[in-house]
C-alpha positions in Angstrom: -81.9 61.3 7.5 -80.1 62.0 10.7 -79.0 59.7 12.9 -77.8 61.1 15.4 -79.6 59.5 17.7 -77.3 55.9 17.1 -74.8 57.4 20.2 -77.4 57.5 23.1 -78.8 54.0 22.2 -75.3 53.2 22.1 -74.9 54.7 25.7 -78.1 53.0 27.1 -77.5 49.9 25.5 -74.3 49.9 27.9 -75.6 50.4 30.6 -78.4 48.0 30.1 -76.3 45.3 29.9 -74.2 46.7 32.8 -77.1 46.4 35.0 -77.6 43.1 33.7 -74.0 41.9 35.7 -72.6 41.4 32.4 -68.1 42.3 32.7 -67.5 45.8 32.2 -65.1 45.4 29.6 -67.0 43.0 27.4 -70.1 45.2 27.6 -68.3 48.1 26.5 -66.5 46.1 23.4 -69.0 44.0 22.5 -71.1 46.8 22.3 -68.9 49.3 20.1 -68.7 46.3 17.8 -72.4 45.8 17.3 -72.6 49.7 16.9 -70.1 49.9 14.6 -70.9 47.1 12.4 -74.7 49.3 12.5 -73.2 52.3 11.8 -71.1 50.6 8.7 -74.8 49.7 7.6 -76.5 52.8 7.6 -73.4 54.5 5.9 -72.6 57.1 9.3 -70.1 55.1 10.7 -66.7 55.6 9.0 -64.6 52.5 9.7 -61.4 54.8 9.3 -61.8 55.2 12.8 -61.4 51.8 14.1 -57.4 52.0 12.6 -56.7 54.3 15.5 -57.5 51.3 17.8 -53.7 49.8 17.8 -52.4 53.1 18.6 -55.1 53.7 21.3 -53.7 50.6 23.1 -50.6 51.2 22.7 -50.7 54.5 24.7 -52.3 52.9 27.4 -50.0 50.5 27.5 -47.4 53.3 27.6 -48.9 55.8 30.1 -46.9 56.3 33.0 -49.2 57.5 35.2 -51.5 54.3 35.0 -48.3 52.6 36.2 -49.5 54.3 39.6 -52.2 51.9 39.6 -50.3 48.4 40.2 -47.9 50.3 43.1 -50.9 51.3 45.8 -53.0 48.2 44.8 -49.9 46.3 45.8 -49.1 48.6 48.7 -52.7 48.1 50.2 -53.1 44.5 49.5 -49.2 43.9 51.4 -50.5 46.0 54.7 -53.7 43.7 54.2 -52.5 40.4 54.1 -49.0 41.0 56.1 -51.4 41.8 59.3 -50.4 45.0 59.7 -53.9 46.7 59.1 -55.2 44.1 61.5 -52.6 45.2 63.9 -53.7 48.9 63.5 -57.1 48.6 64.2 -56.3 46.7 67.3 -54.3 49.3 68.8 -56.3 52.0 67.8 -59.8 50.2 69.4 -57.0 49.5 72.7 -56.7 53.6 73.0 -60.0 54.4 72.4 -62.3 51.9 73.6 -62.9 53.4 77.4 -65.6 56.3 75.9 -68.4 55.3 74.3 -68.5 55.2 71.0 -64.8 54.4 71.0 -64.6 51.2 68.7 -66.5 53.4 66.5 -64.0 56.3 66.0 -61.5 54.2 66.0 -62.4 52.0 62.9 -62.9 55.4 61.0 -59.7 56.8 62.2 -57.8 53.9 61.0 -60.4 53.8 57.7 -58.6 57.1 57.0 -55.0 55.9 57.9 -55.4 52.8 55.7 -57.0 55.4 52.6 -53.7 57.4 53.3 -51.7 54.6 52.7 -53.8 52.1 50.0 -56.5 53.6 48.6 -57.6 50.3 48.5 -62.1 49.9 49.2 -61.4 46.1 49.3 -58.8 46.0 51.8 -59.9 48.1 54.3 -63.5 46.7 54.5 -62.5 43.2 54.6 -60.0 43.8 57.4 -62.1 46.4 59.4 -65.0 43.5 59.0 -63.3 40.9 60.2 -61.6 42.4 63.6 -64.2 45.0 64.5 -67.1 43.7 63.6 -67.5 40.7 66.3 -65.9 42.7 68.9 -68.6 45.7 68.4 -71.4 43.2 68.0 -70.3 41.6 71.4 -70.2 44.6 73.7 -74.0 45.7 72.6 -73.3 48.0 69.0 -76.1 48.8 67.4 -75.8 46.5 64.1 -76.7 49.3 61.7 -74.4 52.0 63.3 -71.4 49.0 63.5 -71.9 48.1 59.9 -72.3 51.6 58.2 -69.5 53.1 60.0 -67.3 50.1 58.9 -68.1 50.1 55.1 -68.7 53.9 54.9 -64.6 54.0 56.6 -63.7 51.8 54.1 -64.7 54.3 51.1 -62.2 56.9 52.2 -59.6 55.2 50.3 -61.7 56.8 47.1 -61.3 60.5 48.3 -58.2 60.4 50.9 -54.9 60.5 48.8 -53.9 57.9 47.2 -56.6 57.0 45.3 -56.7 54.4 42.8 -59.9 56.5 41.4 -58.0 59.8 41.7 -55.7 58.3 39.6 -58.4 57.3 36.8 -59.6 60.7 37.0 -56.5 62.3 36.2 -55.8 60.6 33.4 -59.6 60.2 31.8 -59.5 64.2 32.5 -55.9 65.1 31.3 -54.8 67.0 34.4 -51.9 65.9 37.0 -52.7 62.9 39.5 -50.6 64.9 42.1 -52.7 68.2 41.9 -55.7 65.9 42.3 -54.0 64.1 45.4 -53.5 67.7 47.2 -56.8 69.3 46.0 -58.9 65.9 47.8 -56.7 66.1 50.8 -58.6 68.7 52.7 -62.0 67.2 51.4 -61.1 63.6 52.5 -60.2 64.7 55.8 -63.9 66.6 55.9 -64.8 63.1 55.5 -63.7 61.4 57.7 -64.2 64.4 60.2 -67.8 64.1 59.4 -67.9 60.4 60.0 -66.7 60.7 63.5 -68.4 63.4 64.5 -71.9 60.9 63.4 -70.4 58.9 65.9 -70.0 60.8 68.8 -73.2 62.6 68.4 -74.6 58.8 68.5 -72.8 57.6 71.5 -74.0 60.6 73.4 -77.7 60.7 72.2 -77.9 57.0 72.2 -75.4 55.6 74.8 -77.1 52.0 74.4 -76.3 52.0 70.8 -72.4 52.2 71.2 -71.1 51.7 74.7 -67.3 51.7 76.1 -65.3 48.2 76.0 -65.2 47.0 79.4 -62.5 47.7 81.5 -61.1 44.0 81.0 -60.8 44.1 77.2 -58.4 46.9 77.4 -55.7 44.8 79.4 -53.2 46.7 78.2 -51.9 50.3 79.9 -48.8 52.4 80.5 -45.6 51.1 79.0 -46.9 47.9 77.0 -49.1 50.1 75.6 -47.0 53.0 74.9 -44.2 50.4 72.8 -47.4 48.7 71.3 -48.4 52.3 69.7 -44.8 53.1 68.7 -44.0 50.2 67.2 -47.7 49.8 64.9 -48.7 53.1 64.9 -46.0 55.2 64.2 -44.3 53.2 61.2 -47.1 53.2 58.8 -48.0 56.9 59.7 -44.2 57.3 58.3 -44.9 55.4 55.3 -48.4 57.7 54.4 -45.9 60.8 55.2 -43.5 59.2 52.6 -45.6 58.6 50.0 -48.0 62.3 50.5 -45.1 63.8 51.4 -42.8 63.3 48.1 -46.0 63.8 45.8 -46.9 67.0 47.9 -43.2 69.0 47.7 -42.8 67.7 44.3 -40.2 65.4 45.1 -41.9 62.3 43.4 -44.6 62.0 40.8 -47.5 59.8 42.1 -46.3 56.6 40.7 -42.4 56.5 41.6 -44.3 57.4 45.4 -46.5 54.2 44.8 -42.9 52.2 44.1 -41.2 53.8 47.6 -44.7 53.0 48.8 -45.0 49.8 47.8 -41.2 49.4 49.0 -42.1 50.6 52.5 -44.7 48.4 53.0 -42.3 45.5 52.2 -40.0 46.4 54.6 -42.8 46.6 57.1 -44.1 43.5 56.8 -40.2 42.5 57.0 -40.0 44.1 60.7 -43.1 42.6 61.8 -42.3 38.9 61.0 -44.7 38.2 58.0 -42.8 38.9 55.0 -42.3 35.6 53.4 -43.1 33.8 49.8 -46.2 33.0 50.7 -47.6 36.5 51.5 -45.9 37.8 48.5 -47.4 35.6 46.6 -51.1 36.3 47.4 -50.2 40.1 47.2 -49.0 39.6 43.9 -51.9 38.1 43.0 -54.6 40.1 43.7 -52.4 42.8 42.6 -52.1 41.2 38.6 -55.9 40.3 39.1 -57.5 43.9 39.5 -54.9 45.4 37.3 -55.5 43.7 34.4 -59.4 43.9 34.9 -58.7 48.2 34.9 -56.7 47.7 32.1 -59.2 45.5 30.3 -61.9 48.1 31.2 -59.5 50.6 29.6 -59.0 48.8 26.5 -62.7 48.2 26.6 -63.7 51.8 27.0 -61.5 53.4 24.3 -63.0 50.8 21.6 -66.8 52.6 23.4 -65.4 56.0 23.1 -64.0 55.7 19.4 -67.3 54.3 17.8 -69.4 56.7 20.3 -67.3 59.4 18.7 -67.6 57.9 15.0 -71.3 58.0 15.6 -71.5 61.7 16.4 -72.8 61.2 19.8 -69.9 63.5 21.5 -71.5 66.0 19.6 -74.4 65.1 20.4 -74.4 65.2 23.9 -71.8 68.2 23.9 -74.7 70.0 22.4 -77.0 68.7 25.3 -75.3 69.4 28.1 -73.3 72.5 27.0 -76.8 74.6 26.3 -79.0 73.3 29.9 -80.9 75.7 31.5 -78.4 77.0 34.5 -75.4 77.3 32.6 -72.8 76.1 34.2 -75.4 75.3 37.8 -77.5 73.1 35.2 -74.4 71.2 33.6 -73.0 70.5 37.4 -76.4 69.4 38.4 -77.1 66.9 35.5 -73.9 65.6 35.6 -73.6 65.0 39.4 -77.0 63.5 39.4 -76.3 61.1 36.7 -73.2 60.2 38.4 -74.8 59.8 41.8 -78.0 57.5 40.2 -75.4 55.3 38.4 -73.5 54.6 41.4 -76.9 52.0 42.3 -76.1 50.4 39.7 -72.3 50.1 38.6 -69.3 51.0 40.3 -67.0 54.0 39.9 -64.6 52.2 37.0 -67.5 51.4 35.0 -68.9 54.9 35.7 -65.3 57.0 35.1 -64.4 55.4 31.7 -68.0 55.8 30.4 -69.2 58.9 31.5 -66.3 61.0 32.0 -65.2 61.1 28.6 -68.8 62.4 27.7 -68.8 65.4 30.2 -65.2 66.4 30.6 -65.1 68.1 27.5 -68.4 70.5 28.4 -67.0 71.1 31.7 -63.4 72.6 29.8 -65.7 74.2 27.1 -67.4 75.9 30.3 -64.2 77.3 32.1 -64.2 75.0 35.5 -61.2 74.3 37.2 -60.5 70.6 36.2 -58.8 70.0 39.2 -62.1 71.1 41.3 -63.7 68.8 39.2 -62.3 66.1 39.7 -62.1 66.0 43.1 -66.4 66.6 43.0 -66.6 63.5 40.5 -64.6 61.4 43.2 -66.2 62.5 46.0 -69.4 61.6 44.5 -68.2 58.3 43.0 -67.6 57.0 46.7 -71.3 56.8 47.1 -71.4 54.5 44.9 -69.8 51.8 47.0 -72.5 52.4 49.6 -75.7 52.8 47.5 -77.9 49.8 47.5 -78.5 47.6 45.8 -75.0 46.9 44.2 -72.4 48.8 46.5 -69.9 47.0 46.3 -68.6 47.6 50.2 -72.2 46.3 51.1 -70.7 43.0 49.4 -67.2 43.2 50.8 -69.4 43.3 54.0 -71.5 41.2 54.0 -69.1 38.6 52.7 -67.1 38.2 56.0 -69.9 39.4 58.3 -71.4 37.1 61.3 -74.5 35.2 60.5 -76.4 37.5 62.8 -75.7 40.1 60.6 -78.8 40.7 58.1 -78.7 42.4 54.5 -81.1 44.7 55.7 -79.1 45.8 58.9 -75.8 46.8 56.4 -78.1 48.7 53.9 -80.1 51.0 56.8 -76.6 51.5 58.4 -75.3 52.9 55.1 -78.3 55.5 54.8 -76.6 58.2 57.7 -73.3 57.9 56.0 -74.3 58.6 51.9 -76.1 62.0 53.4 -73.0 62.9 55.4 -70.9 62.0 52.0 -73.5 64.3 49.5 -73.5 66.7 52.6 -69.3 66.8 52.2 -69.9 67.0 48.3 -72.4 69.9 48.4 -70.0 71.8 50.5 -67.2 71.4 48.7 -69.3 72.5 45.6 -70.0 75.3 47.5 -67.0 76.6 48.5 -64.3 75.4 46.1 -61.6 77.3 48.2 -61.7 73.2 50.5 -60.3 71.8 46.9 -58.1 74.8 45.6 -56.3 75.7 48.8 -53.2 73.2 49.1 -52.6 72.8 44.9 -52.2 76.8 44.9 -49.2 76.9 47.8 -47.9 74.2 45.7 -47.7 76.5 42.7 
C-alpha cells in the first residue's frame, strides 16, 4: 500500500496550525515529529534520516551568508531608534510638502531610502506611522490613501536591496545573495516608481484627498534648509551607496557590506548626538530577538524538510508540479498563486522555508534562471505584508496609529497598492530583461 500521500497531510497539517497563530518554528518541529513517529509506524519512514539532523544544524550554524542577517537587522533597527529615519522623513515632507500630494511622495521616497539601507518592514512602518501619519491626518488626507501609502512604503525593504528576504532566498535557493541584490534593484525601484506615480495621479484627480502643507508648516527655506538637507539627507544616501556599492563592483560580499553597514550607521548616530548605551542597547535587542526567531524557524524547517523528504513527498509533489498543464507557464502559475494565497495567512519566513524547498527543485529541473526567480518569489512575498487579514504592516500600523484611525480604513487603503505590487510582478514576469540586466554587466 502506498502512502504517498503521508507528505501533503504533512504539508497541510502545517499550515493548519500556522493559521491557527501557533510559532512558526514549533509548528514546523512539532509537526515533523508527529510525522515521523507515523511514518516509523507504518514502516515508510526510515529513521536513518533523522541522524543527519546534527549536521543539518550545524551548517546553519556555519553559513556565512545567514551572518548577513543579524548586520542589516541591526543596521535598520540603529537608523530607527537613533532618530535618524525620523529625521529623514521630516526633511523630505519639508521639500515636498508645497504640491499636493507632497507628504505622500515623500513617505514613499524615503520608504525606499530606508529599504536601501535596512531592509527592515518593522522599522520603516513604525517610524513612517508615527511622524507622518498625524501630520497627513491633520491637513485633510484621505485616511485610506495616508495609511496604504505608508505601510505599502514600508514593504520596499522586501524587494529594494538589502533585503533580509533576498537573503533567505538566496540561500533556501543556492544561488548568490549579491546577484539577487542587483537582479531586484531595477524591480524595486519599479516599485516604488509605481507607488508615487498612484499618488500623483490621486492628488491631481482628487485634490481634496491629499492637499499641500500650508505655507506655515514649511517654516524652513533657503539656507536652513539647504544645511538641514546636507547634513540628514546626504549621509545616509552615502551609507546605502556603501553598502550597494561594495556588493554591486564585487568589492564586498553581502554580509561583510551588512558589517561596514552596520558600522556606518553607528557612526551616524555618533554625529547626530544619539549614540549612547542606551540606544545600543535596545538595538541590540531587537536585533538578538528576530535573529534567533529566523534561526529558530530555520532549525525548525530543516527538521520539516528532512521527514517531508523521508516520507516521499518531494517526490511527490516534484511529480505534481513538474508535469502541469503549461509547462513551465503552468508550474509559474501554481506556484505564484500558492505563494500569493499564503501571504493572507502567514508571512514570508513561514512561506520561504516551507514552500521554497518544495518548488525550487522543479523550477532547476525546468531550466529557469534562479536568479529571475527569486526576485519573482520576493516580489510576490511583499504582498504578503499587506494582504488582509494577517499582514503584518497592517499590524505594525495599526499599532502606533491615532484612535481615529479604523481597521477598516488601513485594509481599503492597502487594496490600490497589492494591484500596483502584482501589476510590478506580472511585468517583471513578462519581461525578465528588468531582473537580468544589472547581474549580466556584473559578469
Amino acid at each position: 500500500m502506498s502512502y504517498d500521500w503521508l507528505g501533503v497531510v504533512m504539508f497541510a497539517g502545517a499550515l493548519v496550525l500556522l493559521s491557527l497563530g501557533y510559532p512558526v518554528a514549533f509548528s514546523l518541529g512539532g509537526v515533523a515529529i508527529l510525522f515521523g513517529i507515523i511514518g516509523i509506524i507504518f514502516n515508510v519512514f526510515d529513521p536513518i534520516f533523522l541522524t543527519a539532523m546534527p549536521t543539518r544544524i550545524f551548517g546553519i550554524m556555519g553559513n556565512y551568508t545567514l551572518l548577513a542577517i543579524p548586520y542589516f537587522i541591526f543596521l535598520g533597527s540603529m537608523l530607527e531608534k537613533t532618530g535618524i529615519a525620523e529625521k529623514l522623513l521630516e526633511t523630505m515632507g519639508i521639500l515636498f510638502g508645497r504640491m499636493r500630494g507632497g507628504l505622500a511622495l515623500a513617505v514613499v521616497i524615503v520608504g525606499a531610502l530606508l529599504a536601501a539601507s535596512t531592509g527592515v518592514v518593522a522599522a520603516t512602518v513604525v517610524a513612517m506611522g508615527l511622524i507622518s501619519l498625524p501630520i497627513m491626518l491633520r491637513y485633510g488626507y484621505n485616511k485610506e490613501l495616508a495609511t496604504g501609502v505608508i505601510v505599502a512604503s514600508g514593504t520596499l525593504g522586501q524587494i529594494i536591496p538589502p533585503s533580509v528576504v533576498l537573503v533567505v532566498l538566496g540561500d533556501q535557493l543556492g544561488i548568490s545573495v549579491g546577484d539577487l541584490f542587483i537582479g531586484s534593484l531595477i524591480p524595486g525601484l519599479l516599485m516604488a516608481t509605481a507607488f508615487a506615480l498612484h499618488v500623483i495621479i490621486v492628488a491631481f484627480l482628487k485634490p481634496d484627498a491629499a492637499p499641500a502643507l500650508p505655507a506655515e508648516v514649511r517654516n524652513i527655506t533657503g539656507k536652513a534648509l539647504f544645511q538641514r538637507v546636507l547634513t540628514v539627507m546626504i549621509p545616509p544616501l552615502l551609507l546605502i551607496l556603501l553598502v550597494l556599492g561594495s556588493i554591486f563592483f564585487g568589492i564586498a560580499t553581502p554580509t561583510e557590506a551588512g558589517a561596514v553597514g552596520s558600522l556606518g550607521a553607528m557612526i551616524l548616530a555618533a554625529l547626530n548626538g544619539q549614540l549612547n548605551w542606551a540606544a545600543l542597547k535596545q538595538v541590540c535587542d531587537a536585533t538578538m530577538r528576530i535573529t534567533t526567531m529566523v534561526i529558530f524557524i530555520l532549525i525548525g524547517s530543516t527538521a520539516f524538510s528532512l521527514v517531508f523528504r523521508g516520507l516521499n513527498g518531494d517526490r511527490f509533489m516534484f511529480d505534481l508540479l513538474a508535469n502541469l498543464p503549461g509547462g513551465t507557464l503552468g508550474f509559474l502559475m501554481v506556484n505564484m498563486l500558492t505563494i500569493f494565497i499564503l501571504g493572507f495567512f502567514i508571512d514570508f519566513f513561514e512561506i520561504a522555508f516551507i514552500v521554497i524547498p518544495i518548488f525550487a527543485p522543479v523550477a532547476q529541473s525546468l531550466g529557469l534562471d534562479l536568479v529571475w526567480y527569486g526576485v519573482i518569489i520576493g516580489a510576490n512575498l511583499q504582498t504578503s505584508f499587506l494582504t488582509p487579514p494577517f499582514g503584518f504592516a497592517l499590524f505594525y500600523l495599526r499599532g502606533v496609529a491615532p484612535p481615529e484611525i479604523k481597521t477598516e480604513d488601513i485594509y481599503r487603503g492597502t487594496i490600490p497598492f497589492i494591484l500596483l505590487q502584482l501589476l510590478v510582478l506580472v511585468l517583471i514576469i513578462t519581461f525578465p530583461q528588468l531582473v537580468n540586466f544589472l547581474p549580466s554587466l556584473k559578469s
